[in-house]
Structure formats: structure tokens, C-alpha cells
MIBAKE-321537 format. One record per atom (N, C-alpha, C): residue in one letter; x, y, z. Coordinates in steps of 0.1 Angstrom, whole numbers, plus 5000, padded with zeros to 4 digits. Example, Ala and Ser with C-alpha at 12.3 -4.5 7.8 and 13.67 -1.06 7.14 Angstrom:
BEGIN
A513249435078/A512349555078/A513249675078/S512849785071/S513749895071/S512950005079/
This chain:
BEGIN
X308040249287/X307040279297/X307840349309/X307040469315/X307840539325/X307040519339/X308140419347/X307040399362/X308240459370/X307340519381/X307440539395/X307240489405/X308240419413/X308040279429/X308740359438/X307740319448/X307740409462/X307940269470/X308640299479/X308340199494/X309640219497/X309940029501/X311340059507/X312340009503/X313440009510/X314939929508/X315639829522/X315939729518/X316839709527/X318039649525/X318739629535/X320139489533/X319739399539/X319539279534/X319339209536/X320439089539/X320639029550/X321438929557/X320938799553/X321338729548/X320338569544/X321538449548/X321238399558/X321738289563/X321238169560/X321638049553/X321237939551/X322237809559/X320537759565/X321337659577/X320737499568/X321837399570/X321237279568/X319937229575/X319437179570/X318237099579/X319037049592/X319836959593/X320536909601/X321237009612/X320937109605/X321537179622/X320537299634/X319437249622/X318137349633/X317337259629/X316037329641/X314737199643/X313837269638/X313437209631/X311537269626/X310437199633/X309737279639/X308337179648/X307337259635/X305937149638/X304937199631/X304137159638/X303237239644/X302537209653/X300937149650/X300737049653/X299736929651/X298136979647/X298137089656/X296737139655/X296637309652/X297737329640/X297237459640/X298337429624/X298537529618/X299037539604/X300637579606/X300937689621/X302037709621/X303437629624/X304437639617/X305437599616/X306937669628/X308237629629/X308337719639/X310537719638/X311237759634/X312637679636/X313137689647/X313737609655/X314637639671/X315837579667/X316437699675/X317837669678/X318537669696/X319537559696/X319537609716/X319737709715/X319637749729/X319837909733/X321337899736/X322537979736/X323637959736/X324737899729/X324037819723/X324737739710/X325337799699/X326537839690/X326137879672/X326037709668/X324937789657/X324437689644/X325837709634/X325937619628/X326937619615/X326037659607/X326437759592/X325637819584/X326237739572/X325237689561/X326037669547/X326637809540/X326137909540/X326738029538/X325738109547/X326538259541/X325438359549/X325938439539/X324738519531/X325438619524/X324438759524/X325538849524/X324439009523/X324139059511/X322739109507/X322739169496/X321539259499/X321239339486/X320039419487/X318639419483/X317839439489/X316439409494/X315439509495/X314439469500/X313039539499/X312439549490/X310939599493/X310039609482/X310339689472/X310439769475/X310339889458/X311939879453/X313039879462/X314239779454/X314139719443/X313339609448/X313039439442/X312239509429/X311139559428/X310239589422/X311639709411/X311639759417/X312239879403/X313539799397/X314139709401/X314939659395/X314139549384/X313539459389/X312339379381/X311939459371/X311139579367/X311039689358/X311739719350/X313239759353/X314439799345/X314739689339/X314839589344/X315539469336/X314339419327/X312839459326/X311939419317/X311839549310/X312539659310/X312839739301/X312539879300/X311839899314/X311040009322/X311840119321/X311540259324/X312140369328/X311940379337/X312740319350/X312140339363/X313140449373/X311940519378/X312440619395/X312240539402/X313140549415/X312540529429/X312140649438/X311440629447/X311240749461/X311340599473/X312540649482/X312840569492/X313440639499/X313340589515/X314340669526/X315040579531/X316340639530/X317640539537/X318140589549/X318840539552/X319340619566/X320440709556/X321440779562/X322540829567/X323840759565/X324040629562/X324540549566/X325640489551/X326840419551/X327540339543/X326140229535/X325140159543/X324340079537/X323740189529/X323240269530/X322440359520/X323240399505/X324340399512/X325140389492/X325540289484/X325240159493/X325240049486/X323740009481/X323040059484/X321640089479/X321340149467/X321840229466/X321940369458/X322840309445/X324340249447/X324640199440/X324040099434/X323239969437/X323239919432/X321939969421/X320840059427/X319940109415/X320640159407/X321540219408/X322140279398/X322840199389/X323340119392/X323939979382/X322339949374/X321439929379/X320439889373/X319939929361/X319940079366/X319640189350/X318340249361/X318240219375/X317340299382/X317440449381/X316740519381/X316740669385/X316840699398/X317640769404/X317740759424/X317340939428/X317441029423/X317341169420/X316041179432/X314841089436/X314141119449/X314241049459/X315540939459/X315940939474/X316441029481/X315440979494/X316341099507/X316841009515/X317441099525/X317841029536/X317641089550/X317440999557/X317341069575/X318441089580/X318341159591/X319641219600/X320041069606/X319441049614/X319340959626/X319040789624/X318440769615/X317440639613/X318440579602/X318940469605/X319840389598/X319240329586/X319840289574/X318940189565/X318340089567/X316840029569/X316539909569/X317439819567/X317039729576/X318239589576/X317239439578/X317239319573/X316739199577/X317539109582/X317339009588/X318738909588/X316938749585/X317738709573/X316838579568/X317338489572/X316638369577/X317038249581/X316438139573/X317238079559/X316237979552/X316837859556/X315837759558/X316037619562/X314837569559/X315337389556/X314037319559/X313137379545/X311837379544/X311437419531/X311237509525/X312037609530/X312937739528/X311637849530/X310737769534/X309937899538/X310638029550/X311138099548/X312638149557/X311438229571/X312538229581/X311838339590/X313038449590/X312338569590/X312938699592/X313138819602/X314438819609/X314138979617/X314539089610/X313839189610/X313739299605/X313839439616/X314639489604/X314439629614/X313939769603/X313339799603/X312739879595/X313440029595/X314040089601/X315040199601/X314140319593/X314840399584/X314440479577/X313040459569/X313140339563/X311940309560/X310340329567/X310340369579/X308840429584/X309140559582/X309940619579/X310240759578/X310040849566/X309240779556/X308340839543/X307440969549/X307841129543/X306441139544/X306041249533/X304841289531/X304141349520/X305141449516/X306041539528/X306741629520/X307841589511/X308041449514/X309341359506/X308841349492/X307841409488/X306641329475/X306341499467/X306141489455/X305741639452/X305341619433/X304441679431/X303641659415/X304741629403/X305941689408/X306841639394/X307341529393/X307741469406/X307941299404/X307041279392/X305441249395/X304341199387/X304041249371/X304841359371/X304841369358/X304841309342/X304141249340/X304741139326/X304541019331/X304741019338/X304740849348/X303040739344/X303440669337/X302340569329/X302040459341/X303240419351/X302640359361/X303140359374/X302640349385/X302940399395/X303040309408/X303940229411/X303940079421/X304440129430/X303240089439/X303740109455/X303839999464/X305039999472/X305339839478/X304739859491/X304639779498/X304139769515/X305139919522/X304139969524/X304840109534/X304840069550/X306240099554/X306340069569/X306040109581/X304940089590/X304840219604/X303740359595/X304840429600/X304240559601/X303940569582/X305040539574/X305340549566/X304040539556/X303140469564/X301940389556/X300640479560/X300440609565/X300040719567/X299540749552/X300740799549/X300540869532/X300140839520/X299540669525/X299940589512/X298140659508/X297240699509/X296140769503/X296340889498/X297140939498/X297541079496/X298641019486/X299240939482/X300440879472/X299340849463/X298440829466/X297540729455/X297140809447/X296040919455/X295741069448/X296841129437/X297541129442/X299241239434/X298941119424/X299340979421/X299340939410/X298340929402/X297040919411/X295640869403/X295441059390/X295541139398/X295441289394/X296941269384/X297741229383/X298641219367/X298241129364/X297241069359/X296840969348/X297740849349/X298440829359/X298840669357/X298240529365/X298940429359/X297640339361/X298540299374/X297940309383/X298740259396/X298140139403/X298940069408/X298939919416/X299939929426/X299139839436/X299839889449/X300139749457/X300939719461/X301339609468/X300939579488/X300139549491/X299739589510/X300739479517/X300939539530/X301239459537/X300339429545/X300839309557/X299339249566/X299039389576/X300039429583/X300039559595/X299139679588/X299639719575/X299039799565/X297639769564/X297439679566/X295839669560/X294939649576/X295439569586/X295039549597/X295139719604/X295639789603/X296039839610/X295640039605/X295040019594/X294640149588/X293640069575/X292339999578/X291739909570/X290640049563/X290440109565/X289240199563/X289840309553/X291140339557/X292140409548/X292540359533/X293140229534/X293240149523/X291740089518/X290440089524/X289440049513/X289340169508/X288740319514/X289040449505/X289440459496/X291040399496/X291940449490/X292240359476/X291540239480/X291340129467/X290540229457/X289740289459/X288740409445/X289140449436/X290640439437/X291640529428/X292940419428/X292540289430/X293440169428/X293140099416/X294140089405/X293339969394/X294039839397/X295339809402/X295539699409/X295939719425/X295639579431/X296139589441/X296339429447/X297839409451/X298339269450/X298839209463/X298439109466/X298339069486/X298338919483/X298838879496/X298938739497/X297738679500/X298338529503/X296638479507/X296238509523/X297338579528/X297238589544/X296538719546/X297238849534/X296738929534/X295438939530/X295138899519/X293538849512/X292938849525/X292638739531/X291838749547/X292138819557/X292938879560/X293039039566/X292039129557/X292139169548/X291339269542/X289939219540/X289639119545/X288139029542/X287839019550/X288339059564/X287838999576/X287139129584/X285839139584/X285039229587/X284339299575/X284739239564/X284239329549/X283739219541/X283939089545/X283238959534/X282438909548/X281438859541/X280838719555/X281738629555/X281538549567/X282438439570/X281138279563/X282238209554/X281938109548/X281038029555/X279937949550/X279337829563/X280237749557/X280037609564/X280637519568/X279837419551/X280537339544/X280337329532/X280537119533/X278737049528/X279236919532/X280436859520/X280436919512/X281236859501/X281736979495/X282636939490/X283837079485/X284436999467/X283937059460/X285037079445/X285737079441/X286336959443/X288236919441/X288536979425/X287537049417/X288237059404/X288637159408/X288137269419/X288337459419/X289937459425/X290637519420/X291737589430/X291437579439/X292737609450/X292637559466/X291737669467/X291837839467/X291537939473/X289737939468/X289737899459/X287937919452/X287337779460/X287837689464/X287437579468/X287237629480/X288237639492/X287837659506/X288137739511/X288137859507/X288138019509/X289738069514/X289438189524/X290438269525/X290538259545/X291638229550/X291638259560/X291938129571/X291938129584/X291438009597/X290337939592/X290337789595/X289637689592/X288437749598/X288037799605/X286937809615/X285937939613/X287337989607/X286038149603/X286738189586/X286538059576/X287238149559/X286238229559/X286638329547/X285938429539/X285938379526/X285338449515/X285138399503/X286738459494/X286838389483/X287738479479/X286938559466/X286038479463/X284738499453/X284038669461/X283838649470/X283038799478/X283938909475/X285238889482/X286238949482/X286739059471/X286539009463/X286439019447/X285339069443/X284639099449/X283339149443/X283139299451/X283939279462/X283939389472/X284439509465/X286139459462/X287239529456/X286839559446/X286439499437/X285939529423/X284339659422/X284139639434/X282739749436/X283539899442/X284739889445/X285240039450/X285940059438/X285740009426/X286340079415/X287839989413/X288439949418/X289539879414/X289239779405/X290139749394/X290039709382/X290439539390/X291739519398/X292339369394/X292739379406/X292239229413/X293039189428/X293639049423/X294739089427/X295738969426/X296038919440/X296138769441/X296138719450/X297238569452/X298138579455/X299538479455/X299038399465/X299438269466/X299138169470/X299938069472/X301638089477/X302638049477/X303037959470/X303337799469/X303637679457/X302537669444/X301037709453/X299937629445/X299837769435/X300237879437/X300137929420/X299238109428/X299038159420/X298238299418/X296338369412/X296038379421/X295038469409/X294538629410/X294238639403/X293538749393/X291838759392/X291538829401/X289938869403/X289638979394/X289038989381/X288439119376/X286839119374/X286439159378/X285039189376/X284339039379/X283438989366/X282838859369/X284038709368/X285138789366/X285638649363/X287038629376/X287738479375/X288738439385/X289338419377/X290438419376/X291738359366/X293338299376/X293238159377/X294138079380/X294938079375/X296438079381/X298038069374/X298637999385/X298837829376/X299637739388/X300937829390/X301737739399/X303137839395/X304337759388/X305037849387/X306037789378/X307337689385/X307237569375/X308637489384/X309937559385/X309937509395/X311837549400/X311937459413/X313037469418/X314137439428/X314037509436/X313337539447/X313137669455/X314337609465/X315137779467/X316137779476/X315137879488/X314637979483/X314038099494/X312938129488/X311838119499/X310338209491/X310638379492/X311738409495/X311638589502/X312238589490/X311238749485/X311038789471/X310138749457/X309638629460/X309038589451/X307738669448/X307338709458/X305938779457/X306238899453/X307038929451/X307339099450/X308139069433/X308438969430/X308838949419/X307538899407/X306738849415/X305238809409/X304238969407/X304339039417/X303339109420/X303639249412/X304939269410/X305639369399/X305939339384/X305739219379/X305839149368/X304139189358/X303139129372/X301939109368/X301339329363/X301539339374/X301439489374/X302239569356/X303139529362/X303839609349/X303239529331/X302639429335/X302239319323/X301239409317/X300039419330/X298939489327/X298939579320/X299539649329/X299939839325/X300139889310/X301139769304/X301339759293/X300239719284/X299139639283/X298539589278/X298139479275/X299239379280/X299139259279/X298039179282/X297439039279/X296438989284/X296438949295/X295638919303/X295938849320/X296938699318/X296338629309/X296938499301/X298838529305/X298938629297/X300438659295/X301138729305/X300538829308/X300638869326/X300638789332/X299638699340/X300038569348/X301338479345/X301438449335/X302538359332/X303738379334/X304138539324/X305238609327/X305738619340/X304538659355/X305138689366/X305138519374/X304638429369/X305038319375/X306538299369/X307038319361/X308138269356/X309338329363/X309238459365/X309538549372/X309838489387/X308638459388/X308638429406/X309538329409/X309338219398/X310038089399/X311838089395/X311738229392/X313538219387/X314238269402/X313438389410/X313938389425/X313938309430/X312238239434/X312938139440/X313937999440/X314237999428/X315637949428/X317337989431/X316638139434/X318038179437/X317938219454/X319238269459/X319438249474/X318838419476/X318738519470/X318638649474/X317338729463/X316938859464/X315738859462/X315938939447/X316938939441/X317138999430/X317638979413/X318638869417/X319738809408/X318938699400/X317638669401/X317138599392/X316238639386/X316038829388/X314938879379/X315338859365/X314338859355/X314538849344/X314338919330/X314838949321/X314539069312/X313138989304/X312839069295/X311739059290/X311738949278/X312938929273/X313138859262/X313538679269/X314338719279/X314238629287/X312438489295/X311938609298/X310438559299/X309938479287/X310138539277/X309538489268/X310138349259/X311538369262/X312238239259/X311738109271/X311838119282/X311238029294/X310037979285/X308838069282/X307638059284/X306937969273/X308137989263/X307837919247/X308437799251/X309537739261/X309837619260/X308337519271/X308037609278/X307137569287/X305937499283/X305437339288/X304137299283/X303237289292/X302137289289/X300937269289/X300837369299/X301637489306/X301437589315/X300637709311/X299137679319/X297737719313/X297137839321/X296437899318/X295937989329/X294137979328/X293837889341/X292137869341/X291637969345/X290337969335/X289738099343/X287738069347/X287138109357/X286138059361/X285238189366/X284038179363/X282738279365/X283038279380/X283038449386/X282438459400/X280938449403/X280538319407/X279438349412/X278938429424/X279238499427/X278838569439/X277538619438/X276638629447/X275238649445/X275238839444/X276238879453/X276539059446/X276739039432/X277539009423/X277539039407/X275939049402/X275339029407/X274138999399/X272939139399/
């Protein structure tokens, strides 16, 4: 199969601190969590290590190692990080022939902080990466190209991403697109458009209610709730006080022509909205050291599953497996897995099922 992944790159910095030497608050009456460190203090680090990152990185490497023909289109800076970038796609068996680079704008950079239940917090600098634009992009990339993944585009960068959709949708490939929260909040009218010519499109559960919020009704208030449903079919999408459906949601997306919303759901697993039906994928055991990457390792698994043919059944499972080998590792790459690989995990694995459940939404009808 021959795909094409657009977005970005970074270096990523990943520091891991003991529990014991930073504080985690969680605050009583709200969901958010928070790490402090004194001001003026160093924390002792159990390591700190740099490697390489980002979305369409993560994604075209995941591809190649499942057996892909994969391009990238990415902007780097100018910079020594930019050929460590470059290098490492190229170790991969990536194609790099449409990276550019800016004059001025350095390569994205993160520095990750995992502790505590490694849900990590991140600063980021986005660098070259808002610096995509239509002229960086042109009909022969898309040539041939059977699927076309696009990662969260950054800033300005996320301008084009309807006009990226077009160029692929017009070469006949099946494209799936990965949003970020800013991306969708922030150019929401753009991205529903631009879902017309989406057959997947894959978001968290944070994002899920960003894209629902003004486009689904907000849930009433429910005296009894369905402990058999998954969390997200059970008590929707969003703040306690104003969910959305995930059921509507899905009926929305699926009415602008898009074939499949995928929807991650951090420990408790993934789904898959197509048409009348929900399809549940707990997730897969591991040892989580860092959630950063796992969604991008889930969301490029499932995507490329489809593309291929596979059933949702084996799609789902494959990208949980996936998801579950990063997050056992410290960085966002080294525990992608080949294809033969997946399927070894998958045959030792029991009773790991994929439920699937009627959307009742009163739209399907």
C-alpha cells in the first residue's frame, strides 16, 4: 500500500521524575489534575531522554514498520534537529523527497514531563511546524497514493488542511485525518466542510466534545444510567453539566459523508462509529510508562487497518495492541510494531473482544 502523511515533527525532550520528587494535586471538584514543582528548586530526574516525535513522524514510521510505502510532507526548521529528523525517516524506509524547510523557524521541539500516572504534561514549541502551506503541497505527491493521513496541523498550518483533503479526495485515496482540540475549536466550520471528503476521522474523547459542542444537543440529565454500555455510550461526551451524545455525534459525522469516527478514550479502550452501528475496543494490557503517542499509534494502526480492508474487529484490536506497546515504552516510537508482530500479540491474547451496539439515535431513522 502507498500512503502519504502530512503534519508534523518534533524532538522531543521526555523527562521522567519519581513520584517522590514532584506533587500531583487533583482537584476535588473538577476532573483536572496538576504537577508542582518549587519555584527555584531542580527536581532530580530518573532519566531525561531526547528522541523523535510528532504526529506524522509517529504515524509514517507506524506505516513503514506495518509494511507501508510511506512519504512524508513536513516543515522543519533550518536547523541540526531537522537532520536528525530526516535521518531517522530515513532509517525507517520513510520517503523524505517533500520535506522542506524554513529559513528562520527552528524544528518543533517539546520537553515531556511523565510522573505519577504518567499521564505527562507538555511544553511545546511548535517552530516550523505552523509553517505548512498549500504551495509546499502539489498533484504529484498524491499520485498513486491509496491512503492519505493527516496528523493535527499546527497554527496557521491548519488553514490548508481543506484544500489537503481536496488534493487527496480528487486522487482517489481513502483519507483519514487525525484533529487536534485548537484545530477543531478554532476553524470548526472548516473542518465539518471538509469532513464531505473524509472517510475517517480520529479524535480523542476531549476532542469528540469540542466538535459536538454546538453541532449535538446537550444530554438531559438521566435518573438511571446503563452500567452494561461503555463509559462514553453510557454518559456521553464532555463536562458533567453540559455532555453531548456520542450516539448524535456519530450520526452528525456520518450524515456529512464520512464513513468512520474513531474515538480514543484513554485506559478504558476506543470506538468506532459507522453508520447505525458503535463498536467498542477495551484497550490493551500493558505497563504504561507515558500516554504521549499512544493515540497516534492507535489512530494510524486503525486508519491503515481499514484502508486495507480489514474488518473493524481486526482494525480495532491491531491498533489497541499497538497503542499498548508505546505505552509501555518511554518515547513515542520504539514500540511501534510490524505487522507480523501484531498478529503474534493478538493470537496469544484472550478473551480481547470487540462489542458492538445499534445507534439509537432518533436521526438514523
Amino acid at each position: 500500500m502507498k500512503v502519504l502523511v502530512i503534519g508534523g515533527a518534533t524532538i522531543d525532550v521526555i523527562t521522567s521524575i519519581d513520584p517522590e520528587n514532584i506533587e500531583c494535586i487533583t482537584m476535588s471538584n473538577a476532573t483536572n489534575s496538576y504537577l508542582m514543582m518549587e519555584q527555584g528548586k531542580k527536581v532530580e530526574a530518573s532519566r531525561i531522554d531526547t528522541q523523535i516525535g510528532g504526529g506524522a513522524t509517529n504515524a509514517s514510521v507506524a506505516m513503514s514498520r506495518m509494511g507501508a510505502d510511506v512519504s512524508c510532507v513536513l516543515k522543519l526548521g533550518d536547523d541540526i534537529d531537522a537532520e536528525r529528523v530526516l535521518s531517522r525517516l530515513q532509517d525507517e524506509g520513510v520517503l523524505t523527497d517533500f520535506v522542506t524547510k524554513h529559513p528562520t523557524e527552528q524544528t518543533g521541539k517539546s520537553v515531556i514531563v511523565s510522573s505519577h500516572d504518567r499521564n505527562s504534561g507538555v511544553f511545546v514549541n511548535r517552530g516550523a511546524n505552523t509553517k505548512l502551506r498549500l504551495e509546499d503541497l502539489n498533484d504529484k505527491m498524491f499520485e498513486g497514493v491509496d491512503l492519505v493521513y493527516i496528523s493535527p496541523l499546527s497554527s496557521q498550518s491548519a488553514d490548508i488542511f481543506p484544500e489537503i483533503v481536496k488534493l487527496a479526495k480528487n486522487a482517489g485515496a481513502f483519507v483519514a485525518c487525525n484533529l487536534g482540540i485548537r484545530q477543531i475549536r478554532l476553524r470548526k466550520e472548516r473542518v465539518q466542510e471538509a469532513l464531505k471528503s473524509v472517510d475517517l476521522v480520529a479524535i480523542n474523547e476531549a476532542e469528540a466534545a469540542a466538535l459536538a459542542e454546538g453541532y449535538v444537543s446537550v444530554l438531559q440529565a438521566k435518573e438511571a444510567t446503563d452500567n452494561s454500555l461503555p463509559e462514553l455510550l453510557r454518559d456521553g461526551l464532555g463536562p458533567v453539566d453540559a455532555r453531548t451524545s456520542l450516539s448524535g455525534l456519530a450520526v452528525r459525522v456520518h450524515k456529512t459523508g464520512c464513513q468512520y469516527l474513531v474515538v480514543t478514550n484513554g485506559a478504558e479502550g476506543a470506538y468506532i462509529c459507522e453508520g447505525a452501528d458503535i463498536h467498542f475496543c477495551p484497550s490493551f494490557p500493558s505497563e504504561v510508562k507515558t500516554t504521549i503517542g499512544a493515540g497516534d499509534a492507535y489512530n494510524t494502526t486503525v486508519a491503515y487497518s481499514l484502508a486495507l480492508g480489514l474488518s473493524i474487529e481486526n482494525a480495532m484490536q491491531n491498533a489497541s495492541v499497538n497503542a499498548a506497546s508505546i505505552a509501555s515504552c518511554i518515547d513515542t516510537q520504539s514500540g511501534l510494531l510490524s505487522t507480523a508482530e501484531l498478529e503474534k500479540r493478538l493470537s496469544k491474547a484472550k478473551n480481547f473482544k470487540v462489542l458492538s451496539f445499534p445507534n439509537v439515535e432518533e436521526e438514523l431513522t
